[in-house]
C-alpha positions as CSV (number, residue, x, y, z in Angstrom):
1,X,-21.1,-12.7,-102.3
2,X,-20.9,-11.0,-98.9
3,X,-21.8,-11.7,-95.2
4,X,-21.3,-9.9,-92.4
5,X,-23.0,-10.5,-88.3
6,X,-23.5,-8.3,-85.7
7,X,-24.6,-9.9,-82.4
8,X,-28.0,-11.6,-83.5
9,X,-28.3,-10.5,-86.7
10,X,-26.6,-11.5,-90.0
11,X,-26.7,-9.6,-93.4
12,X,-26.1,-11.4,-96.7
13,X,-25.9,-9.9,-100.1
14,X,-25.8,-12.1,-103.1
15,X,-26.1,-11.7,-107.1
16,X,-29.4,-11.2,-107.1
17,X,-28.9,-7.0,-105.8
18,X,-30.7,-8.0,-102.5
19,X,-29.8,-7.7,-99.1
20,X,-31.4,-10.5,-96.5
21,X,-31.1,-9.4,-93.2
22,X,-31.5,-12.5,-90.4
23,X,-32.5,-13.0,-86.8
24,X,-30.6,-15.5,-85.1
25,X,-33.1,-17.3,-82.5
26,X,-30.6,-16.8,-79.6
27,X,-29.4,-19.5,-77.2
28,X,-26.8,-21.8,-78.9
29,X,-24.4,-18.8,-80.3
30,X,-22.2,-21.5,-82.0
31,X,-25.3,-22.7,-84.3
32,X,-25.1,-20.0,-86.6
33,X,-25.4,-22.7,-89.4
34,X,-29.1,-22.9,-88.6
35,X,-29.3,-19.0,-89.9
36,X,-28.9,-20.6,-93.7
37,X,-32.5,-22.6,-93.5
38,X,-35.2,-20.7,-95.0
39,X,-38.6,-21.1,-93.8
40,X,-37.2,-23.2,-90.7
41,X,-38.8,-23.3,-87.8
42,X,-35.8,-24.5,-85.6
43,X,-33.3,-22.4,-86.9
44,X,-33.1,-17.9,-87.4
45,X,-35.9,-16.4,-89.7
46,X,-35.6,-14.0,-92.1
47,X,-35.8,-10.3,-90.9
48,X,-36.4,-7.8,-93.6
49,X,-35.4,-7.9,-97.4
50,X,-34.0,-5.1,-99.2
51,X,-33.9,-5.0,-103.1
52,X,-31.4,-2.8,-104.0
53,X,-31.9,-2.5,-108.0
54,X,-28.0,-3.0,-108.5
55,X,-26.4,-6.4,-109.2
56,X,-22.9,-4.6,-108.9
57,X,-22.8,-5.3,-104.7
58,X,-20.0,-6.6,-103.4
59,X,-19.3,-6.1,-99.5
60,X,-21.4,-5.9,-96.5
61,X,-21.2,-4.5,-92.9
62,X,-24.1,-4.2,-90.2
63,X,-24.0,-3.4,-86.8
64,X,-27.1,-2.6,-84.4
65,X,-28.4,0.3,-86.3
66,X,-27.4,0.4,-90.1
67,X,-26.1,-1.9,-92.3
68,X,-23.6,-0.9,-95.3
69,X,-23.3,-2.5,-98.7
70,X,-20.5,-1.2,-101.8
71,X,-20.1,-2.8,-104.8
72,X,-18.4,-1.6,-108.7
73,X,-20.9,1.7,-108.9
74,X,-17.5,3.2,-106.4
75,X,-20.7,4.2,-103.8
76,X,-21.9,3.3,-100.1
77,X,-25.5,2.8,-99.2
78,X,-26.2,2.9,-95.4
79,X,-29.8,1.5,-94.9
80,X,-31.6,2.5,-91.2
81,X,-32.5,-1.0,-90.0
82,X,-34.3,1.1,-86.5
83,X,-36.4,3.1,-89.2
84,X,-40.3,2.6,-89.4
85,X,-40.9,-0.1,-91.3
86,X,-37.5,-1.6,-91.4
87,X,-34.8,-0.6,-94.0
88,X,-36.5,-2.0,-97.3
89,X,-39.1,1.2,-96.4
90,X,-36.7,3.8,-96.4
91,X,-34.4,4.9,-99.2
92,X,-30.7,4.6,-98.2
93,X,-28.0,7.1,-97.6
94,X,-25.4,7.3,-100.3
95,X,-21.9,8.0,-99.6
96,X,-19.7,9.2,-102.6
97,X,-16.1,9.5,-101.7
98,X,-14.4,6.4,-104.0
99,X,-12.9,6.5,-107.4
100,X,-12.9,2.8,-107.8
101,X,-15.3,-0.3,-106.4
102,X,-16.2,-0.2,-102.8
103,X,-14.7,-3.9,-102.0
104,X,-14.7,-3.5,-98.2
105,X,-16.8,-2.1,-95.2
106,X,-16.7,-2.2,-91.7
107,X,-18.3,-0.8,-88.7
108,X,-15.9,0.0,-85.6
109,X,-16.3,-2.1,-82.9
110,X,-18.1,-0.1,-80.2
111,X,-18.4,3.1,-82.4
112,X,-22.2,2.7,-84.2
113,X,-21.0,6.3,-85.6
114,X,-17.8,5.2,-87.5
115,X,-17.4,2.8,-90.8
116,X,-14.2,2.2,-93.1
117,X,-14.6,1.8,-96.5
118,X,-11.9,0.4,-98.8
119,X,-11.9,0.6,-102.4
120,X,-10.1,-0.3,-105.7
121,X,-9.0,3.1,-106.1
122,X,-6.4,2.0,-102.9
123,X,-7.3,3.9,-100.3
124,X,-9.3,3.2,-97.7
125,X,-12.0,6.1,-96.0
126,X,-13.1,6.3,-92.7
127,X,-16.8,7.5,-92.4
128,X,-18.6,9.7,-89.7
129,X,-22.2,8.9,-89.9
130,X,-24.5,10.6,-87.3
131,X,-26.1,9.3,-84.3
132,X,-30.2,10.5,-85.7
133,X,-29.0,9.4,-89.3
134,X,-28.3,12.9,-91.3
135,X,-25.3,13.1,-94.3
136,X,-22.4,10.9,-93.3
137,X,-19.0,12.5,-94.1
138,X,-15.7,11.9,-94.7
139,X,-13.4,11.9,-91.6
140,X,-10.3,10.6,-92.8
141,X,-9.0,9.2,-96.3
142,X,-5.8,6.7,-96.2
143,X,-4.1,6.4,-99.4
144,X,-1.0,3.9,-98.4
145,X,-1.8,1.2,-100.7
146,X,-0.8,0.6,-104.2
147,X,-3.0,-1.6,-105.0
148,X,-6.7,-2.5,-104.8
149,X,-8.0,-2.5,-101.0
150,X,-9.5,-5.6,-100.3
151,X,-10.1,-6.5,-97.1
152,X,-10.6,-4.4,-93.3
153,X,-10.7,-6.2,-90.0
154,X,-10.7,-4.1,-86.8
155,X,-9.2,-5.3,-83.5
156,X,-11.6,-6.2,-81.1
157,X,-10.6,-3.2,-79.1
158,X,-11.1,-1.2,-81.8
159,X,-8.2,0.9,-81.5
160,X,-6.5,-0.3,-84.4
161,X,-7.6,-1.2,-88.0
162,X,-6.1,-3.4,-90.4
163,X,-6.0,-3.5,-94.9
164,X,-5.3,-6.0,-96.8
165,X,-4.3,-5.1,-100.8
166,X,-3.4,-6.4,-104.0
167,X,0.2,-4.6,-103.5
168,X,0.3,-8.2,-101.2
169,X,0.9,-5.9,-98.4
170,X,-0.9,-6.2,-94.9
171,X,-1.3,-2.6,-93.3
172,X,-1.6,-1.4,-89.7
173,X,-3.3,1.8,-88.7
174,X,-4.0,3.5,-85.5
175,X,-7.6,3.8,-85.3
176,X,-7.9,6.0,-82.0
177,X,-7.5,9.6,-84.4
């Protein structure tokens, strides 16, 4: 369903309600392919493997710390991947803000702290989420859509963020608020 990489490590959510999370063995950064071959010995391994008891995921964001999944229960789960034990030993952080699926994540380039969320309710929300872990909460909620959010992208920068929406309209925000 979903992937999403940050540096070394690739997350991938699928219909079975679990999260994979891979180690890339370093070195050849355009071999990511080699990340898809269980039980390899040549190519990433497998990480950690989180069950998430929900079928309904459909995005996924990670960055060094935490990785994010949303899905059609309109909620985000942000799983502590530095926690003891690895994140399939610690019960995740749920973020209730949506009124329709969660169909996008992502983290903010450079900002571990900050995630944006967009949803089928058409808005998109951008998430504070504490250094030590603690309750993540809503900084800002964009509602310029008027249609289903479907897609985020930040600029490399991250100064400015960018929605894509079933109202077949690209969107532009300034992400430096």
């Amino acid at each position: 369903r979903s992937l999403a990489s940050h540096g070394r490590v690739l997350a991938s959510i699928a219909e079975d309600g679990e999260i994979v999370l891979w180690t890339s063995p370093g070195g050849d950064a355009d071999r990511r392919d080699r990340w898809f071959k269980r039980g390899s010995t040549s190519g990433g391994y497998v990480r950690d493997r989180v069950s998430l008891g929900s079928k309904h995921v459909m995005t996924v964001a990670v960055n060094s710390r935490r990785v994010a999944v949303g899905g059609s229960d309109n909620i985000v789960m942000i799983y502590d991947m530095a926690s003891k034990g690895g994140p399939s030993k610690v019960a995740p952080q749920i973020l209730k803000g949506h009124d329709g699926y969660v169909s996008s994540l992502q983290f903010a380039p450079g900002d571990e702290s900050c995630l944006v969320s967009g949803s089928g309710d058409s808005t998109l929300i951008v998430w504070l989420l504490p250094p030590g872990g603690g309750r993540g909460t809503i900084q800002h909620r964009l509602s310029d859509h008027n249609g289903d959010v479907t897609s985020l992208a930040f600029a490399r920068d991250g100064r400015s963020l960018v929605s894509g929406s079933c109202d077949t309209l690209v969107k532009r925000w300034d992400a430096s608020d």
